[in-house]
C-alpha positions, 0 to 999 in steps of 0.5 A: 432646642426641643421641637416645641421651642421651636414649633414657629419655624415648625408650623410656618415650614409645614403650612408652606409646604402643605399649601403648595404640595397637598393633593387636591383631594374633593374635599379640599377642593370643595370643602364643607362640613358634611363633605369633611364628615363623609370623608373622615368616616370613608378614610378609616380603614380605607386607602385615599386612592381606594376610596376616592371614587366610591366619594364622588359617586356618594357625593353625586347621590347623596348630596348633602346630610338631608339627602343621605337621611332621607335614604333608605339604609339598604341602598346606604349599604349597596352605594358602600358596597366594596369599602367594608367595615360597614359599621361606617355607613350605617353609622354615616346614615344613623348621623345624618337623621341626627344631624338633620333633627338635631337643633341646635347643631353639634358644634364643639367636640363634645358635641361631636362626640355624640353622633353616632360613630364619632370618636376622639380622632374623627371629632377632633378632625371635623371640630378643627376642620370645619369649625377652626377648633384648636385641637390635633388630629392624632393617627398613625401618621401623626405618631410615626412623624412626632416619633421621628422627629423627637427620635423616640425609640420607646416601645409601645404596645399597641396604636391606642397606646401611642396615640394616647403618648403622642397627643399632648406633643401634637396639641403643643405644636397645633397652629390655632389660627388655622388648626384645619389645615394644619392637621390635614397637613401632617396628616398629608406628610405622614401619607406622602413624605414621611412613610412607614418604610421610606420615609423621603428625608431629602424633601421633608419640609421639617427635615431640619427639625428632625433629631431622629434624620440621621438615625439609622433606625428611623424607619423603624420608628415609631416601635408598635408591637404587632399582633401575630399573623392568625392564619384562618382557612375557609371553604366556601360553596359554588352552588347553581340551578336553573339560572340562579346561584344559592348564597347565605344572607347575613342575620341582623344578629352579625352586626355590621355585616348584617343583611348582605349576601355572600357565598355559603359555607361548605360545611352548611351545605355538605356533610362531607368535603368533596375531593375535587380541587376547588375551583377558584382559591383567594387570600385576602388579609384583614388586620393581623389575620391572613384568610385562605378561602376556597370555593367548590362546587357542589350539586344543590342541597335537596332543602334550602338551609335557613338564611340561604336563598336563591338568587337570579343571575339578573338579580345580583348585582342589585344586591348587596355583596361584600367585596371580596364575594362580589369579586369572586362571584364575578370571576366565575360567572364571566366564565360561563361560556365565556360571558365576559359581563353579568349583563351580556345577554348572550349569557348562557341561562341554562346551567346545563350550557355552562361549563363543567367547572361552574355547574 
């Protein structure tokens, strides 16, 4: 029998499990319609385990749509701080002035859909979620569950592609009297049980529904082609005078980036590549590219080129650093003379009392 034919047993088998085994995730817990919009909008691209307490801090200052619209968008930007892909909280800031003006309130899918970035899969999990909307909730976790167990082996050439193939399969097996938990429980499978690289067979609840168990190429399923690996290499500039450190800010022209501080580039800032190692060298990968950036020191350049500026030491954590900026900026600084926190003030402000790496 096909897993349609038997999508009763399917649907009974994973709202048993999910109602005994779900994580008791805040939104879950406590679940409302601004927080399930919040949390759609933080789990993109972000890890559960990463982005549970930048939600409760968000929650403590940001309550509720009003709330957030209320906000200036810098302070927006700053709470995000450390989550990337900041197009996000522009966004959640740009939909909660929408929300609060709209009257009457997005209700459908279709109305969802134009809010300010929402697209097909988060309009799908807000509509069913927070409104029993019958419709399925299509990730990479839904796909690498409905491939297994139908065990399909086709090639696909990206994820769009095979979120497009598998969405009519999801909405056949959707249970419309509680579609919300139903989505969040393949969902919950895919993250907890049914994973990319070991799946756990022994403890699915579906387990015996799955024609693709006893493969032994299920965890290869479901077939994405990926991009290749783009390596980039990047030499950025450790730049310090009379208490303050020299950082670019992002023009409003970089988009989603725009306004934050980072280190600057070396080839801003010095014609020719200094031959010292550099003091501090991270990689960090985003999608398919893998990024080397090195960080050396150099002497203060005689004019501040344009969008560079100085910014005190005490100033710097009230500014809006990206993630990786705001981790290398603090590796160096606790190095001052041993100062093991921005704040401590036993921190050397005179460059000339720093150690010789950091000058």
């Amino acid at each position: 029998m096909s897993l349609v034919q038997q999508r009763l047993k399917f649907q009974k088998s994973l709202a048993s499990w999910y109602a005994q085994s779900q994580r008791p995730l805040p939104w879950r817990t406590q679940p409302s319609l601004y927080r399930t919009v919040v949390s759609e909008l933080m789990a993109q691209q972000t890890q559960i385990t990463t982005m549970l307490p930048y939600f409760e801090r968000w929650m403590r200052r940001f309550p509720d749509f009003t709330c957030l619209a209320d906000a200036p968008v810098d302070e927006v930007l700053k709470l995000w701080e450390g989550l990337g892909y900041y197009s996000r909280a522009r966004n959640l800031h740009k939909l909660a002035r929408t929300w609060v003006a709209a009257d009457p309130k997005p209700r459908t899918r279709e109305q969802w859909q134009t809010m300010p970035g929402i697209g097909p899969y988060t309009s799908a999990a807000i509509v069913s979620i927070a409104f029993n909307e019958p419709v399925a909730v299509v990730d990479g976790n839904v796909v690498r569950i409905l491939a297994r167990l139908t065990h399909d082996t086709r090639s696909f050439k990206s994820n769009g592609e095979a979120v497009k193939a598998f969405t009519p399969l999801a909405n056949e097996l959707i249970y419309p009297k509680n579609s919300g938990d139903h989505n969040q429980a393949m969902m919950e499978l895919g993250a907890t049980v049914c994973t990319k690289h070991q799946p756990q067979c022994g403890i699915c609840p579906v387990a015996r529904l799955c024609a693709g168990r006893h493969h032994p190429d299920l965890a290869q399923i479901p077939k994405i082609q990926r991009k290749a690996t783009e390596r980039v290499e990047i030499d950025r500039a450790w730049v310090v005078r009379k208490g303050a450190v020299l950082l670019h800010q992002i023009p409003a022209s970089a988009g989603q980036l725009a306004g934050q501080y980072e280190l600057p580039k070396l080839d801003a800032l010095a014609p020719v590549k200094p031959t010292a190692k550099p003091i501090l060298s991270k990689s960090r990968s985003i999608t398919h590219r893998r990024i080397k950036e090195n960080i050396f020191r150099i002497e203060a350049p005689k004019r501040t080129p344009h969008e560079h500026k100085w910014v005190a030491l005490d100033e710097l954590e009230s500014i809006t650093l990206s993630g990786p900026h705001r981790r290398w900026t603090r590796v160096l600084l606790q190095e001052i003379s041993g100062a093991r926190f921005l704040g401590d003030p036993c921190a050397p402000q005179d460059e000339s009392d720093w150690p010789e790496s950091l000058r």
